[in-house]
C-alpha positions, 0 to 999 in steps of 0.5 A: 124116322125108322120103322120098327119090328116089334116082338113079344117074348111070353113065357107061360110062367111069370112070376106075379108079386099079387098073391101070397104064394110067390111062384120063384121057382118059374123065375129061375127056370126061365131067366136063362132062357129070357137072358139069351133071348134079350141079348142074342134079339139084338133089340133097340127099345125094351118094353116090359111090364113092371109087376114081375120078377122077370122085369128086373132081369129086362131092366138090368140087361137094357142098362147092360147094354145101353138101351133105352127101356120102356116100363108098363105099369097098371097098379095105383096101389101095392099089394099088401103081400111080403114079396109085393113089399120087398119088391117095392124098393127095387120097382122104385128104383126101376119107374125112376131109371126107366127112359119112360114110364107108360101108364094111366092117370091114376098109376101116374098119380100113385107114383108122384103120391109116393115120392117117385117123378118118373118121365111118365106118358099117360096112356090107357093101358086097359081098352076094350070095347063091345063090338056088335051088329044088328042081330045083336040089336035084335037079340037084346031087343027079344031079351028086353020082350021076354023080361017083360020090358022092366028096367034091367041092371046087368053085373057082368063078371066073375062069381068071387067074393071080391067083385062085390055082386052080394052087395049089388044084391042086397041093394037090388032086394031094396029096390025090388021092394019099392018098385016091380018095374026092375030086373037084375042079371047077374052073368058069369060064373064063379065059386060064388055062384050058389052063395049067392043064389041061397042070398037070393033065396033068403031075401025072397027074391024074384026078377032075378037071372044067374046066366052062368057062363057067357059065351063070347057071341052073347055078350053084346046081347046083355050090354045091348039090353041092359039099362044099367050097368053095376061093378060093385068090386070091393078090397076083399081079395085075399090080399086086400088089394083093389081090383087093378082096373074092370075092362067090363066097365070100358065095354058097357060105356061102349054101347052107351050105358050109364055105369055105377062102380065103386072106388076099389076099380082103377076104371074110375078115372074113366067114369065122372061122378054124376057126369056118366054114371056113379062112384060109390064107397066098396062093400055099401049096399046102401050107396048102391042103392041110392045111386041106381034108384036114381037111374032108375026114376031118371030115363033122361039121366040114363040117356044123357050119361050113356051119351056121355060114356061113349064120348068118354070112352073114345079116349080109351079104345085098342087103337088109342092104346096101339097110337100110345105105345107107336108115339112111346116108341117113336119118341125114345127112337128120335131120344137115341138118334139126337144121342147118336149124332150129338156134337157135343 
């Protein structure tokens, strides 16, 4: 079997179906430009995202011309949006029509759920891992020391509404009321930022840190550090969709951390119930409370569901992605070369 080049064509405008202002205009400034790419590329597999208008353009020129298509999808919902629900019965048709449709368990469970049997490969379409040395070890180790060596809970992410860290809050000034022992970094920067810290204010707490914004070198340093790691996401973005995955959940199982998480993050098909850490109901202080008080009390939990989030997230690194989409490649190469030497 032949080798293959690949090449990205990326525009800086795409026209995304998960916001309520639909940006159709970007649409009909590149398509032009995106049509004479793909026609005059003289390209042998197409491999497009599903969740924009430019895929339609890509799917209809791959049928024009007889080439096999390769479709990516990340959503294991719709987005509640007027141009996402117009758009739907198009995309139906085009997982249905594609020569392979690459994406994650819980996407691939969405489809079938919907009527849709598209010919689905299973791959991790979100990796990313925590890439550290031992000076990030000592780092989080002098962190640890100037903490006071109390059991850390770290939320890393975005300060919005709907990443949830109010309820993480909440559940945190519970906690702190039974046990002196804890501590809750809360990094990221966002339009949330002083909400929260007047939240913090109102329930008087104290063994709390808002880092504002991270650098990238002194990310591994909180993970390192941390006992537990918290993704509190809820439905409570503007258009009440779920968040599509959470890579922050992938990077803290990748230095061994237990992670509890909600229902609202397709990461949990990567996290097992009570096997490397907890999912919980969105938007419930109380169930994150519940389920970080026994981490808490457990150290031999921590340690033995952090063992098992490194062994879970060996299935899903850049380089299984990458192996992923070579075998997709690979597979409908073989598909058209049995076509084009068919005796029959």
């Amino acid at each position: 079997m032949k080798k293959y080049n690949l090449t990205n064509i990326t525009f800086r405008m795409q026209t995304p179906l998960n916001t309520r202002k639909s940006r159709l205009y970007a649409s009909f400034r590149y398509i032009p430009r995106l049509v004479f790419r793909l026609i005059r590329g003289k390209f042998h597999i197409f491999i497009v995202y599903l969740f924009c208008l430019e895929a339609v353009v890509v799917f209809i020129i791959s049928k024009l011309l007889r080439k096999p298509i390769i479709i990516k999808d990340t959503h294991w919902y719709w987005p509640d949006t007027l141009p996402a629900k117009l758009f739907w019965p198009i995309a139906r048709f085009m997982v249905k029509h594609a020569n392979l449709f690459l994406c994650s368990k819980i996407v691939a469970q969405y489809y079938r759920s919907s009527g849709i049997s598209p010919r689905v490969k299973e791959a991790p379409v979100y990796a990313s891992v925590i890439n550290y040395n031992h000076e990030d070890v000592l780092r989080a180790k002098k962190l640890r020391e100037k903490i006071g060596r109390k059991k850390i809970i770290l939320y890393f992410g975005r300060l919005v509404r709907y990443k949830g860290a109010s309820y993480l809050i909440r559940a945190f000034a519970k906690l702190l009321k039974e046990s002196d022992d804890i501590f809750l970094i809360i990094a990221g920067e966002g339009p949330e930022k002083e909400r929260l810290k007047k939240l913090c204010n109102e329930l008087k707490l104290k063994n709390i840190l808002f880092t504002g914004y991270v650098k990238h070198k002194d990310k591994p340093m909180l993970f390192l550090a941390c006992d537990i790691f918290v993704h509190p996401a809820t439905y409570e973005k503007p258009e009440k969709a779920p968040e599509e995955w959470g890579l922050v959940i992938n990077e803290a199982m990748s230095v061994g951390k237990p992670v509890v998480i909600t229902t609202a993050v397709g990461a949990k098909e990567i996290v097992r119930q009570g096997v490397n850490g907890f999912i919980v109901p969105p938007a419930n202080a109380d169930a994150l409370y519940r389920v970080i008080k026994v981490l808490l009390e457990d150290d031999e939990l921590r340690m033995r569901m952090g063992e098992m989030s490194k062994e879970i997230i060996k299935f899903y690194t850049p380089e299984v992605v990458l192996k992923k989409y070579d075998e997709a490649i690979i597979y409908l190469q073989q598909k058209e070369f049995e076509k084009n030497h068919s005796f029959y």
